[in-house]
C-alpha positions in Angstrom: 68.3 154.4 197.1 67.9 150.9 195.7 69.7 148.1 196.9 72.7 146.0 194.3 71.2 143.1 193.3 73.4 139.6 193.6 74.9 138.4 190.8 73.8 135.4 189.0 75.0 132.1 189.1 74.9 128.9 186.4 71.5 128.4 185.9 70.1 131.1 187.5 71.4 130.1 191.1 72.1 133.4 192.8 75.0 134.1 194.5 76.4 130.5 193.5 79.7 129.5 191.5 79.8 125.9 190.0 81.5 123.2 192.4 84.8 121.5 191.4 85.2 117.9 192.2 88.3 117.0 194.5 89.8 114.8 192.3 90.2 117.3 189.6 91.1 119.9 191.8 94.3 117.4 192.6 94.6 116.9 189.2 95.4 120.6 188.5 97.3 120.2 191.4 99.7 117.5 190.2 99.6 119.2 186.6 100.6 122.7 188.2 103.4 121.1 190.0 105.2 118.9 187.1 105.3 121.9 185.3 108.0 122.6 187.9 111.6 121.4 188.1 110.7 119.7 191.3 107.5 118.7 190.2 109.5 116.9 187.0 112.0 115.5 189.4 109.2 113.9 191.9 107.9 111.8 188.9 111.2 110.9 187.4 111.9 109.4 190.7 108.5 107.6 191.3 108.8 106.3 187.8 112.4 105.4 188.3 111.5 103.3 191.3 108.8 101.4 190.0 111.0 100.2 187.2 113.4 99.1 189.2 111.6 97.6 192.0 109.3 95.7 189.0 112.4 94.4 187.4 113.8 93.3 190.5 110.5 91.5 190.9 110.2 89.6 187.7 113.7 88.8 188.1 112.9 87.0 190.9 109.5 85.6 189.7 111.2 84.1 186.6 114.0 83.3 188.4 112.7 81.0 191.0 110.6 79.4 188.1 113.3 78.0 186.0 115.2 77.1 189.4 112.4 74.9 190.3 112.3 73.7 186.9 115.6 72.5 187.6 115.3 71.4 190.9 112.3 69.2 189.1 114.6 67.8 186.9 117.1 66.5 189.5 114.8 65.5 192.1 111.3 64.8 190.3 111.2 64.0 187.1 114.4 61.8 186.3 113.6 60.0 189.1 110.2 59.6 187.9 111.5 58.4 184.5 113.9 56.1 186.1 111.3 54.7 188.1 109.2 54.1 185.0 112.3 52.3 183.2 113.1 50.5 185.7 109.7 48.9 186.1 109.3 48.6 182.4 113.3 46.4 182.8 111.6 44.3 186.3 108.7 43.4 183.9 111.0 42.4 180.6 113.2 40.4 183.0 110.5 38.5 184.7 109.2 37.2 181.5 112.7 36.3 180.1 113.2 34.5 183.7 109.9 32.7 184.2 110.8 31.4 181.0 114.3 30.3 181.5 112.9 28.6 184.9 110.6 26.7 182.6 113.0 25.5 180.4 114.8 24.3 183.1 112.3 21.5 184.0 110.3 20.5 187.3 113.1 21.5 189.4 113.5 25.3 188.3 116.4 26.6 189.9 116.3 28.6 193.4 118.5 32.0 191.7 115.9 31.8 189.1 113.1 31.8 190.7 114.4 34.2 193.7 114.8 36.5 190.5 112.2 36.2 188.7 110.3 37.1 192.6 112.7 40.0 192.9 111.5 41.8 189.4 107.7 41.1 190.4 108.5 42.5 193.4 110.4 45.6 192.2 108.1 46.2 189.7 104.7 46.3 192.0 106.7 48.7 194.6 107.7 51.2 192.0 104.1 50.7 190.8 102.9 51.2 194.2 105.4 54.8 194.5 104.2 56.1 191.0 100.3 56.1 192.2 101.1 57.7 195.8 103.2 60.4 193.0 101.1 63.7 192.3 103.2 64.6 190.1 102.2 62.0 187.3 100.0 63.0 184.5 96.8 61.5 183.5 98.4 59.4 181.0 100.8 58.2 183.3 97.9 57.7 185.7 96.3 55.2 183.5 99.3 53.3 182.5 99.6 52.8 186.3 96.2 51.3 186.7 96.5 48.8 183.8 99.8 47.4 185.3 98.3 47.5 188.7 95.0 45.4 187.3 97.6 43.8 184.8 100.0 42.0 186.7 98.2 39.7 189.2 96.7 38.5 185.8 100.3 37.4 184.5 101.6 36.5 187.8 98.8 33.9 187.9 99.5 32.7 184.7 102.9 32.1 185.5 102.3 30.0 188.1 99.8 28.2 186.7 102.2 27.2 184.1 105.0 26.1 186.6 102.1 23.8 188.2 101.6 22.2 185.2 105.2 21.8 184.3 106.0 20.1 187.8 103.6 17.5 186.5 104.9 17.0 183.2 101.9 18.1 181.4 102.0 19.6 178.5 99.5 22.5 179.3 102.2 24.0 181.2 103.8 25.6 177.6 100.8 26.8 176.7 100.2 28.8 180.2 103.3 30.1 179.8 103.0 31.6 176.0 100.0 32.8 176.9 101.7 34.5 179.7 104.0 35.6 177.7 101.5 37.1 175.4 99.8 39.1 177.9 103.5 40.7 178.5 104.2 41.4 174.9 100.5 42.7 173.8 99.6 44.4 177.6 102.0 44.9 180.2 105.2 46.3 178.6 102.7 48.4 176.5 102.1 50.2 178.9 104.9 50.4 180.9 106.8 52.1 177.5 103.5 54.2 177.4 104.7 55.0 181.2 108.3 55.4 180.8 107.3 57.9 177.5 105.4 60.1 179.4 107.7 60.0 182.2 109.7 60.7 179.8 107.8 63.8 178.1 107.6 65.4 181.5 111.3 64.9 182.4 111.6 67.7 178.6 109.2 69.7 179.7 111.5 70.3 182.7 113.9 70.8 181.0 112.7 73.2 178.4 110.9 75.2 181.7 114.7 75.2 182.9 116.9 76.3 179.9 113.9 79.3 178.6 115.6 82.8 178.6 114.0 84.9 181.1 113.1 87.1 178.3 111.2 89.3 180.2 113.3 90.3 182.9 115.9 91.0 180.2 113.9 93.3 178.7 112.7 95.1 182.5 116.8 95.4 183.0 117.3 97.2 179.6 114.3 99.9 180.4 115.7 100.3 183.6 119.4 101.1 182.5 118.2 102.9 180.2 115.7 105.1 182.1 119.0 105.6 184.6 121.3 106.4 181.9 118.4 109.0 180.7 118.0 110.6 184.5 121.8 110.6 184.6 122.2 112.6 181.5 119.4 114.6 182.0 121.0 115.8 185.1 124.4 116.4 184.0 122.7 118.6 181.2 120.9 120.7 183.9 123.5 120.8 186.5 126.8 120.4 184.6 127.3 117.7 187.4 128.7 114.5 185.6 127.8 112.0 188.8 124.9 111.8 191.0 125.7 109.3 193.5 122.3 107.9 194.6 121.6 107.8 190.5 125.1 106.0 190.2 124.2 103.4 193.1 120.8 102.8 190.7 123.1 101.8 188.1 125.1 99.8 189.2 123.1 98.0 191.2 121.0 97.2 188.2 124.1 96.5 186.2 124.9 93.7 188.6 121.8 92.0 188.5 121.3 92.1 184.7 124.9 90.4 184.2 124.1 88.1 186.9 120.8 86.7 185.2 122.6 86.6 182.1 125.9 84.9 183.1 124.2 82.8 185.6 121.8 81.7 183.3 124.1 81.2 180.5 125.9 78.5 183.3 122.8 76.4 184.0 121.8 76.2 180.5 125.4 75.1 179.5 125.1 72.8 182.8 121.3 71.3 182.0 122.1 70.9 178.7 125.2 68.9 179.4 123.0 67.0 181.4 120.8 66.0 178.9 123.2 65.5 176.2 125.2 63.3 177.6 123.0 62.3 180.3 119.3 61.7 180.0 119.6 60.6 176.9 122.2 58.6 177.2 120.4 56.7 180.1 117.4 56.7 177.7 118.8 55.1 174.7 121.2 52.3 177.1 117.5 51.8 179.0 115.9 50.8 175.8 119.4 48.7 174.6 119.3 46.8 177.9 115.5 45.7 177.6 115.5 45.0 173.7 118.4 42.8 174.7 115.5 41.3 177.6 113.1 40.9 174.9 115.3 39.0 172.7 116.1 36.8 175.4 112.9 36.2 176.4 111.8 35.3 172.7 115.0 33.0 172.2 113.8 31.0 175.1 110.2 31.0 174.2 111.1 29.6 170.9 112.7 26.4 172.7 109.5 26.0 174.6 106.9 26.2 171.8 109.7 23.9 169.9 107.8 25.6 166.6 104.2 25.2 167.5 103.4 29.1 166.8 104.0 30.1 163.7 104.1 33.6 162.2 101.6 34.1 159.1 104.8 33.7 156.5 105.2 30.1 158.7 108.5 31.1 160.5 108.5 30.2 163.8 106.9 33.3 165.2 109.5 33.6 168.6 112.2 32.8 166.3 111.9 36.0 164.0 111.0 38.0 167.0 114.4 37.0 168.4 116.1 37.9 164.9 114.1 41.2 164.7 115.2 41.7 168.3 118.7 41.5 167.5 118.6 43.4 164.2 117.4 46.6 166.0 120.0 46.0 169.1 123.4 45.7 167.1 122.1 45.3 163.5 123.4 42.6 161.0 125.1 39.6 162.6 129.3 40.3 162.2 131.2 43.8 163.1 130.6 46.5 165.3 127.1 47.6 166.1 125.2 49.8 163.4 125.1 53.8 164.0 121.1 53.0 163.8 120.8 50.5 166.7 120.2 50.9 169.7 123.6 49.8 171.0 125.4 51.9 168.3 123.0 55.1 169.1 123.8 54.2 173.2 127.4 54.1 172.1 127.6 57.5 170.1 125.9 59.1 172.9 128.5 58.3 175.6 130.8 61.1 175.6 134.0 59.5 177.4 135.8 56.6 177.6 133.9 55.3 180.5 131.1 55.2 178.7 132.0 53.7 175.6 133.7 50.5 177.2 130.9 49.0 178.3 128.8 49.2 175.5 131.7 47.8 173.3 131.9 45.3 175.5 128.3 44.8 175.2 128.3 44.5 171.7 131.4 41.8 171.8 128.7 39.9 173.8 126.0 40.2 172.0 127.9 39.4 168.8 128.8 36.1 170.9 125.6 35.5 171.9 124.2 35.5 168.0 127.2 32.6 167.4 125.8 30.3 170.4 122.4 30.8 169.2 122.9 30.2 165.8 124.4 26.7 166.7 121.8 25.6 169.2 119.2 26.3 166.5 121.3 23.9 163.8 121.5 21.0 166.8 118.1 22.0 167.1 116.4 22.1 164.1 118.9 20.5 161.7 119.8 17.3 164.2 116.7 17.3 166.1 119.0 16.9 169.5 117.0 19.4 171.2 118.5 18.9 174.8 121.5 19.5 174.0 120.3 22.4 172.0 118.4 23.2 175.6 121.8 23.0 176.9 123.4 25.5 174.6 120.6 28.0 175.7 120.3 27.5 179.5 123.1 25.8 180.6 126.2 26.8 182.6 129.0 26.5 179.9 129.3 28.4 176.8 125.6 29.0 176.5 123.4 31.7 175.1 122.8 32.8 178.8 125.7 33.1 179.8 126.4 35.4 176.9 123.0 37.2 177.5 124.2 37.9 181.4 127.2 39.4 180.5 125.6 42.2 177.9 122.7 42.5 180.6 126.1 43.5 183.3 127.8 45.2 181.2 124.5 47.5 180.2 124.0 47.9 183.8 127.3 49.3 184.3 127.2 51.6 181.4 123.7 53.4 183.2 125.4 54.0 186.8 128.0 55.5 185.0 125.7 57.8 182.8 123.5 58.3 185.8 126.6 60.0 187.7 127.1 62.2 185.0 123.5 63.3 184.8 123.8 64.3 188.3 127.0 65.7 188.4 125.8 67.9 185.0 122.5 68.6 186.4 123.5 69.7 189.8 126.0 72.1 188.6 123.2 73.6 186.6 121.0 73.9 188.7 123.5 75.6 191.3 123.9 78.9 188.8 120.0 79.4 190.1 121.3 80.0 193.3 120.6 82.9 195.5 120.0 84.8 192.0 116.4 85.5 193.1 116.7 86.9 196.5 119.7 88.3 195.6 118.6 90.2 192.5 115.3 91.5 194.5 117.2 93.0 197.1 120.2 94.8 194.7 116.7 96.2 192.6 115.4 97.4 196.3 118.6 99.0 196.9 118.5 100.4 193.5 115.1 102.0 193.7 116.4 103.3 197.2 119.8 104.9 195.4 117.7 106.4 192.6 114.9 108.1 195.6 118.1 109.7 197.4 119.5 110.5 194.3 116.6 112.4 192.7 115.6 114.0 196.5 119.3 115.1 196.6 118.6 117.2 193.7 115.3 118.5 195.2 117.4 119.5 198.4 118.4 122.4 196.3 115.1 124.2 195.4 114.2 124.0 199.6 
């Protein structure tokens, strides 16, 4: 009796059947069971949970980055751009000073010169902090190392002219213009160059700040509306109208998306405030306070060259800086400053009362200053008495410098009180940042916990 044969397998392999790889037997595994209601409520959950736990991530993520955009603002970069102006004011001053102590003769006064030592002083230690800074730019960085090779340069020169002005020789002037020179064409340069990208990097800030996290926006809108979905789905299935874990889900996700937009709607409001009516405002009263430097500085430069450098139309050259100087600071010579200057745009930019005061009284000032200057030049040039035209620009009664000292106070004034208001702006902005980012990652963790008991409440009832 014959014996049955095996069967066949693939390729001729008896008694063989083809071997399935693992992962696509769990494949067909996973496909078999989300044909199921449970299988379907498994994934809805996973998926559920990842959303939520992703937007409470991203929250967080985005969060923290505009906070410490903020936190940049108050603490890095406007100090950093305050630095900068202030070294770019030290450097304006000391030229204006070493020339006023020149003018003053062989026997410069001590305030003067304990002034004009103060500003160098000032302006290498804020040099000095803004190298040891890593948070300058390269173009920061080189404006730095010009100043620092810069200023020994000038410093020299300045006392090279006071030397020669002890002795009574002439050569002293010329030290000093050249001195002066190197100020105008290579120091405050760069300085502006430094305050500028200060400057640039105190925006960038800001614009990091004030962005819309648009992306955890759009997480919180998938996830409420994957909940709202689940929800429905469930009520159509079950003719239950609340699942509580599902419900927890919701509102904890509810929460955090109002949070991030009201709280985020505050620090904009907040850092915007702050730069309205603060950084600029400290920026446009920083550049009033040393064009009114510079036009000092040229007024007195013009009594030392007594009209030995002349411009190419054959003005004296200081003298029409001086007048440019002023045009750009109040514009025109009578009235209140011009919405265009710098003391009308530093004006229009101060939002209270507190604000505006000074820089009236500024402009009053300056407006005063243009009348003494205008008659030391006519004893000057017109009567050829220039010490008592000298007098009129240096000396203690009814002088230009007098008048220049007051709109130099009254400046100074004006940007402690705009500095409190950029803090007290920026600080409440910043402030909306916080405890948004732990707080909205835990409430999505607790979400993504409430949807999991939800959804395994529901598969409860197949066990």
């Amino acid at each position: 009796m014959s014996q049955p044969q095996p069967a066949e397998g693939p390729r001729g392999a008896p008694g063989r059947t083809a071997a399935v790889p693992a992962w696509r037997e769990a494949l067909d595994r996973v496909r078999a069971a989300a044909v199921t209601e449970p299988g379907r409520l498994r994934v809805i959950g996973a998926v559920l949970a990842l959303v939520l736990v992703a937007f409470g991530a991203v929250t967080a993520w985005q969060v923290t980055a505009r906070s410490t955009a903020a936190d940049g603002v108050v603490g890095t970069s406007q100090p950093l751009s305050a630095d900068a102006a202030a070294i770019y004011r030290s450097l304006a001053d000391a030229d204006t000073t070493a020339a006023s102590g020149f003018l003053a003769g062989g026997q410069e006064p001590r305030a003067v010169r304990q002034r004009y030592e103060k500003d160098i002083a000032l302006a290498s230690r804020l040099l000095v902090k803004a190298a040891a800074s890593r948070e300058g730019s390269d173009a920061a960085r080189r404006r730095i190392a010009a100043l620092s090779e810069g200023l020994p340069r000038y410093t020299g020169l300045v006392e090279a002219a006071r030397a020669n002005n002890r002795q009574g020789l002439p050569l002293g002037g010329a030290y000093l213009r050249y001195a002066g020179d190197r100020m105008r064409d290579d120091l405050l340069p760069a300085a502006r160059g430094l305050y500028e990208a200060e400057t640039g990097r105190l925006g960038a800030d800001y614009d990091d700040a004030k962005s819309w996290p648009w992306a955890a926006l759009a997480l919180g809108a998938v996830a409420l509306g994957a909940l709202g979905w689940a929800q429905r789905r469930n009520y159509l299935r079950t003719n239950r109208v609340f699942n509580h874990g599902l419900l927890a889900a919701t509102a904890a996700t509810a929460v955090v998306l109002l949070w991030l937009v009201a709280g985020h709607a505050v620090a904009r409001s907040g850092l915007e405030d702050s730069y309205a009516h603060g950084a600029r405002s400290l920026q446009a009263l920083t550049e009033a306070r040393i064009g009114s430097l510079q036009a000092r500085g040229d007024e007195n430069l013009t009594m030392v060259a007594r009209g030995a450098v002349l411009a190419k139309n054959g003005d004296d050259q200081y003298e029409s800086n001086y007048r440019s100087g002023m045009g750009r600071l109040v514009g025109g010579d009578t009235g209140p400053a011009r919405e265009d200057s710098l003391l009308g745009r530093a004006r229009a930019l101060a939002h209270d009362a507190e604000g505006r005061d000074p820089v009236d009284a500024a402009v009053k000032d300056v407006r005063e200053w243009q009348q003494r200057h205008g008659r030391a030049r006519t004893l000057a040039d017109d009567h050829g008495d220039y010490d008592e035209a000298l007098r009129k620009v240096i000396g203690d009664k009814d002088s230009t410098g007098q008048s220049f000292d007051r709109v130099d106070t009254e400046l100074e004034r004006a940007l402690a009180h705009e500095q409190d208001e950029f803090r007290q702006a920026a600080d409440d902005g910043r402030g909306a940042f916080a405890g948004m980012a732990a707080g909205a990652a835990v409430l999505a963790v607790l979400g993504a916990a409430g949807a999991v008991l939800g959804i395994g409440r529901r598969l409860s009832e197949y066990r």
